[in-house]
N, C-alpha and C positions, 0 to 999 in steps of 0.2 A: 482848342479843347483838349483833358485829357483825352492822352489814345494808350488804351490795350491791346497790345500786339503779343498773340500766343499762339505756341508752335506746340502740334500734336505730331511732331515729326519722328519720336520716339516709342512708336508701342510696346516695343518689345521691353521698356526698362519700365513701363508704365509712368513716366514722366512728363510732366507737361513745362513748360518753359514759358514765362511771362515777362514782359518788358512794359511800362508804364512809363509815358513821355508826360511834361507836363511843362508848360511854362507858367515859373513862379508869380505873384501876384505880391508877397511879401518874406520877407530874407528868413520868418519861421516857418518850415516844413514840418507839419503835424500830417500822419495817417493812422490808420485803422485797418483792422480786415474784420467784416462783420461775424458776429459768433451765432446766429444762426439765417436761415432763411425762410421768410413769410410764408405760411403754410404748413409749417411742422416745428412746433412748438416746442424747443427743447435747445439748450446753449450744444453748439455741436465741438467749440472749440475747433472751426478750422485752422486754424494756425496750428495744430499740432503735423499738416501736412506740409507747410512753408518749408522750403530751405535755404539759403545762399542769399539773403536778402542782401541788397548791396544797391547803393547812391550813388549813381556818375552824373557828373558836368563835367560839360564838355571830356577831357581825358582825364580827368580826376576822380579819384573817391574819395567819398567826403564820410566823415563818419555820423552814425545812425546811433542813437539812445533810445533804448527801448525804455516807455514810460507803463508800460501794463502787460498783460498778456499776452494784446492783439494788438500795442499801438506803439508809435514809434513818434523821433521826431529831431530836427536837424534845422543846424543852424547853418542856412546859404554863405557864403561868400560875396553871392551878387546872385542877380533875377536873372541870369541868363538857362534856357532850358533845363529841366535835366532830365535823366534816366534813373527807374527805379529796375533791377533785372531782381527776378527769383526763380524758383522752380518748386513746384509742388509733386507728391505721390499719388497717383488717381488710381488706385486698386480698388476701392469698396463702390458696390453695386447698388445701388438703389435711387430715387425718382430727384433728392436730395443732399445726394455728394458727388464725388467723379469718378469716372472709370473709364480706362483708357487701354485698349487691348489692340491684338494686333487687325482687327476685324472692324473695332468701331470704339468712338469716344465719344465720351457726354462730360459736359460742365456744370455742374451748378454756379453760376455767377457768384455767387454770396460767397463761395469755397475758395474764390481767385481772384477778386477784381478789389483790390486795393482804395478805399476812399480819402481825398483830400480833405484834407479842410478848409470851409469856406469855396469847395468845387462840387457840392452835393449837388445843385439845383442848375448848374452847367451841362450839356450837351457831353456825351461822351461818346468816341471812336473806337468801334473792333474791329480787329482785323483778326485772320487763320490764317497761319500757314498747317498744311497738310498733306500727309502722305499719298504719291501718287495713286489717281486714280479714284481720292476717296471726295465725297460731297460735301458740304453746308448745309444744316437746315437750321437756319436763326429766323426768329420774326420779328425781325426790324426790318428797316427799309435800306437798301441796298445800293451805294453810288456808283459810279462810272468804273473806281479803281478797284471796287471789287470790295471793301470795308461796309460796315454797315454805320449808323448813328442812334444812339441811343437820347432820347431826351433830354434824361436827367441820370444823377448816379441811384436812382431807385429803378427805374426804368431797363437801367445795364444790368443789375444784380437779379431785377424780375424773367431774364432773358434768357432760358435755358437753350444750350449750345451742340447741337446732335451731329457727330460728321462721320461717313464713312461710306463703303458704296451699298447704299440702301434702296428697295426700291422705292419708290414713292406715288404717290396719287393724288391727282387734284380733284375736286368737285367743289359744289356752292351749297352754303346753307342762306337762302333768302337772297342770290346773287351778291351774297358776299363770299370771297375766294377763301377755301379752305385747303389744306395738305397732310395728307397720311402719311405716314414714313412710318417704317418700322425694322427694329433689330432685330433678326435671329428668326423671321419668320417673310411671309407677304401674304396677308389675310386676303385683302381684296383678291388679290390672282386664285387662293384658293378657297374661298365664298364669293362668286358673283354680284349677290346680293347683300356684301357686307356694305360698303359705302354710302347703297339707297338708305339701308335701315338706319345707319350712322346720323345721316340727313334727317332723316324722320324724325330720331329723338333729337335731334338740336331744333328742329321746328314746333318740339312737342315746348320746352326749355322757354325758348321766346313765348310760346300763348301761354306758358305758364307764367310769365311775367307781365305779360300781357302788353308785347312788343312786337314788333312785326318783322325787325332784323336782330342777330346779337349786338352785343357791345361791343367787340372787335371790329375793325375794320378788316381785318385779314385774321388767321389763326391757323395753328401749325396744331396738329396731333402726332406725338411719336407714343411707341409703344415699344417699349422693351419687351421680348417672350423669351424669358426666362426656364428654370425648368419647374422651379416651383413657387417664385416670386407673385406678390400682391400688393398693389399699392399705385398711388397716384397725387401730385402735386399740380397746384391750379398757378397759372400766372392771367396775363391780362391779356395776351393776345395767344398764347398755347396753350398745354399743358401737356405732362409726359407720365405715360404709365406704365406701369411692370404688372405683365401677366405671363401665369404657369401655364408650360404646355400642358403638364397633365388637368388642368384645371380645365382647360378649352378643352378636351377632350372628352369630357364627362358630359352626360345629358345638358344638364343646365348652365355648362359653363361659356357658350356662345350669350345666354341671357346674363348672367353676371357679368360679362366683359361689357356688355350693354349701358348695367346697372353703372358700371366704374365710369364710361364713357361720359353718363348722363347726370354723375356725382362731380364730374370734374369740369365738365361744361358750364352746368350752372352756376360753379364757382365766378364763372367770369363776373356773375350779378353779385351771389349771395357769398361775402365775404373778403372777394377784391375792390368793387363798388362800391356795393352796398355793405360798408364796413362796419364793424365797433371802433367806438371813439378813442378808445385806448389803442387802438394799430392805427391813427392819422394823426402824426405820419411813422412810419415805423421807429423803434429806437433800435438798432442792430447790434448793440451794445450790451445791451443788458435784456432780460427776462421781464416781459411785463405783463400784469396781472390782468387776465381776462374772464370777466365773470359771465360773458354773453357767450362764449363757444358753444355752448348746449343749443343755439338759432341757430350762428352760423356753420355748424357741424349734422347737429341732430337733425336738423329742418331738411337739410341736402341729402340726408343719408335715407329718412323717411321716403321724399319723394325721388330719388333713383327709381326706388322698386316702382313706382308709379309711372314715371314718365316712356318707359319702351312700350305700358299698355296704355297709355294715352297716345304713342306713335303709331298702336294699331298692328303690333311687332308679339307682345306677347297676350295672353288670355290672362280671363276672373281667378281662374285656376290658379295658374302660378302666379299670380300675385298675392293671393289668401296663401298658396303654400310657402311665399317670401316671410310676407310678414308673420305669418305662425311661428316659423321659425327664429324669425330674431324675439317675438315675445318669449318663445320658451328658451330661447338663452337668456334673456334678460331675466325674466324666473326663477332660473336656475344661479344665479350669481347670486348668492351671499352678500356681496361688497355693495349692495344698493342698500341693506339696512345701515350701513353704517357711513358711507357718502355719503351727501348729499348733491345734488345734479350742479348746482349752484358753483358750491364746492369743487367736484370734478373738472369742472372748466376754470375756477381761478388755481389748481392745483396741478393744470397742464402739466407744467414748467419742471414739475419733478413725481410727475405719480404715471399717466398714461403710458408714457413713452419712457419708462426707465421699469418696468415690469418686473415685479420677482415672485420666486414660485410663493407667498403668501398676498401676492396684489387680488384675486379672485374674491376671497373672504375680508378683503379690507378696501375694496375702492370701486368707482362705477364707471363706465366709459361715458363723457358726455356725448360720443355717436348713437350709443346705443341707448343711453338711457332719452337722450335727446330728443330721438329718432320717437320713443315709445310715448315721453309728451307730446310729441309735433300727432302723433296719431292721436291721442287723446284729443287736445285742440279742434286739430282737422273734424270729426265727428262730432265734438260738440260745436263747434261755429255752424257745420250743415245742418241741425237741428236747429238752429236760427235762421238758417233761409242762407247764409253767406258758406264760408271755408274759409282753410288757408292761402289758398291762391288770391282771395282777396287782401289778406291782411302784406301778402307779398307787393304784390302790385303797386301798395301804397307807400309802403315803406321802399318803396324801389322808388316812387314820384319824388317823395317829402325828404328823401335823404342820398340815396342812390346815385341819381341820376345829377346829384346837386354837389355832389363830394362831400356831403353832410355825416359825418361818422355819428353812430348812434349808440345811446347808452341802454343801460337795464331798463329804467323808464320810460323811456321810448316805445321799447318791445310789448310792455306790458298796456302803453298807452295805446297803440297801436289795435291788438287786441282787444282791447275794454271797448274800441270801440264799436264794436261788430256783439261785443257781450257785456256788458257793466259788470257782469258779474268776476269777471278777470282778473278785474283790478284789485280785488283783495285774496283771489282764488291763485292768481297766477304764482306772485312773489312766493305765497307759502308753498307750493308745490316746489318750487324752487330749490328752497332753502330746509325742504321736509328729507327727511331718510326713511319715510313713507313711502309707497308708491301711488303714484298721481290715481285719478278714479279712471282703470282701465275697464273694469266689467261694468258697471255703469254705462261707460263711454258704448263700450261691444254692445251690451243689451239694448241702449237708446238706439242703437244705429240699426240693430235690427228691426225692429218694431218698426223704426220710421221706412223703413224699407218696405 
């Protein structure tokens, strides 16, 4: 199988050092480096951090033609092994690139791991070397020699890579093994009760699917605590987040960390699983057009604020003082009369995540506008006797749980059928630069209250 073997043995130059072993299959050697990573929408162009690429057999260097930006390719001699060596720059900080200091490093997979061709759907080998005294935390499965194995090459790049002397903490959500680890902080040693509550909302997560274990078999959480950083990436068996100190420090900021916890768990279901058909299976190549992020974004971002008071963690209160909140942001933007939610999410690719001081007055986020239909929804399905938790559940059954990737259709079918009336109501809301019926929604929910 390919094996990546990479050395964080350099902090001090922020260097990371990769070797890729491979035996050949046929005399043309085609690779790639994927230009972004599942979960954050945007070409990141890592290869701008590649350097030294270089092809050895056996004592030879063979020469490398670069056919694209990210892609290469090489004509063997003969199928006997070879070696691909490079080096990458890991300075920038966040949930979805590298950063390597002299304290602790983190990988993004998609930022360093090299794809073959015709070796996608192969098993793949890591190994770490690492600076004394410093840890592992990968969630794969871990052999004799000390390497880990990855399924497939989707599998290795879903695989974020945390090492340093951190401290860490196990507990179980539903007896399945979970692990805390964290940068620059250790919550559990300084909240007692952070771990149980942790637990709470991932048992809130499952009835909210309406499952009795998560979907991981095992699941790593690291947390970067930054001094002002926000943010968080989902994979299939982890996820890794970056929280400000000064942020945990404020009244509500142990409840927000919560929220993030409970935003990025879910992912495991809504959006790694239970996919749009447009990400199965990914293309890492190119930009592709997703019209459904407004579910898989909006829907996770609404019930966060729900799920810590469904763990029995926070009160009525601040959950009406959550969601007040993001409706009078969403209020307060401009950029919703002239997006449309639809829009926003097939417009990912170059509008969310590339932000300029007139993005407010020109564009909507599908989190938040998302988040503001999934409430609408939510309140009018409970006025029909159902919710959202139903229409989840289902769409977890019929597609989720089947690897069945689901289209715009689907969502809408899915819906209609808890209300017929969706199915001509939904799409136009969608594709409106209106805003969905929110005072309606608030006034029916009162009343039925």
């Amino acid at each position: 199988m390919p094996h990546l073997a990479i050395a964080l043995t350099e902090p001090h130059r922020q260097l990371v050092r990769a070797r890729l072993s491979h035996s050949p299959r046929r005399p043309l050697l085609r690779l790639s480096l994927p230009q972004w990573t599942p979960g954050s929408y945007l070409i990141r162009n890592y290869v701008r951090r590649l350097e030294g690429l270089e092809l050895w057999q056996a004592d030879r260097l063979l020469p490398l033609q670069r056919t694209g930006v990210a892609s290469w390719e090489a004509e063997l001699p003969d199928l006997v092994p070879v070696e691909l060596r490079y080096q990458l720059l890991a300075p920038e900080l966040s949930v979805r690139t590298c950063h390597l200091t002299i304290d602790h490093g983190f990988l993004a997979l998609a930022a360093v791991a090299l794809e073959i061709e015709g070796e996608r759907w192969s098993s793949h080998r890591l190994s770490l070397e690492l600076p004394a005294g410093w840890e592992p935390f990968v969630p794969l499965p871990q052999d004799a020699s000390g390497s880990w194995t990855a399924r497939d090459f989707d599998q290795l790049i879903d695989t974020p890579v945390e090492a340093g002397p951190h401290p860490s903490h196990r507990f179980a959500v539903a007896a399945v093994p979970h692990r805390w680890v964290e940068w620059g902080g250790d919550l559990p040693a300084e909240d007692p009760a952070w771990l149980a509550d942790v637990e709470r909302v991932c048992l809130a997560c499952c009835r909210l699917m309406g499952v009795e274990r998560p979907a991981a078999d095992h699941y790593l959480m690291v947390l970067h605590r930054s001094e002002n950083g926000y943010g968080g990436l989902e994979h299939d068996l982890s996820t890794v987040l970056q929280f400000g100190r000064q942020t945990l420090a404020k009244p509500d900021g142990r409840r927000k960390l919560l929220q993030l916890v409970a935003h990025e768990y879910l992912h495991q279901w809504n959006v790694r699983r239970l996919r749009p058909a447009e990400l199965t299976p990914y293309a890492y190549g190119e930009a592709v057009v997703v019209p459904t992020l407004w579910f898989a974004e909006g829907v996770t971002s609404y019930v966060d604020q729900l799920l810590p008071r469904a763990a029995g963690i926070t009160t009525d209160v601040e959950v009406l003082d959550d969601l007040g909140a993001d409706l009078s942001r969403y209020l307060l933007s401009p950029g919703r009369r002239v997006q449309s939610l639809k829009a926003s999410s097939e417009e990912a690719w170059v509008k969310l995540y590339l932000a300029d001081a007139h993005s407010s007055s020109s564009q909507i986020s599908y989190y938040l506008k998302g988040a503001v239909l999934a409430l609408v929804l939510d309140l009018r399905l409970r006025q029909r006797g159902s919710g959202l938790p139903a229409v989840l559940r289902a769409l977890w059954r019929s597609h989720g749980a089947v690897g069945r990737g689901y289209s715009e259709a689907d969502l809408v079918a899915a819906f209609s059928v808890h209300d017929p009336e969706l199915a001509t109501l939904l799409p136009r809301w969608l594709e409106a630069t209106e805003d969905p019926p929110l005072e309606e929604a608030l006034a029916l929910s009162l009343i039925h209250i």
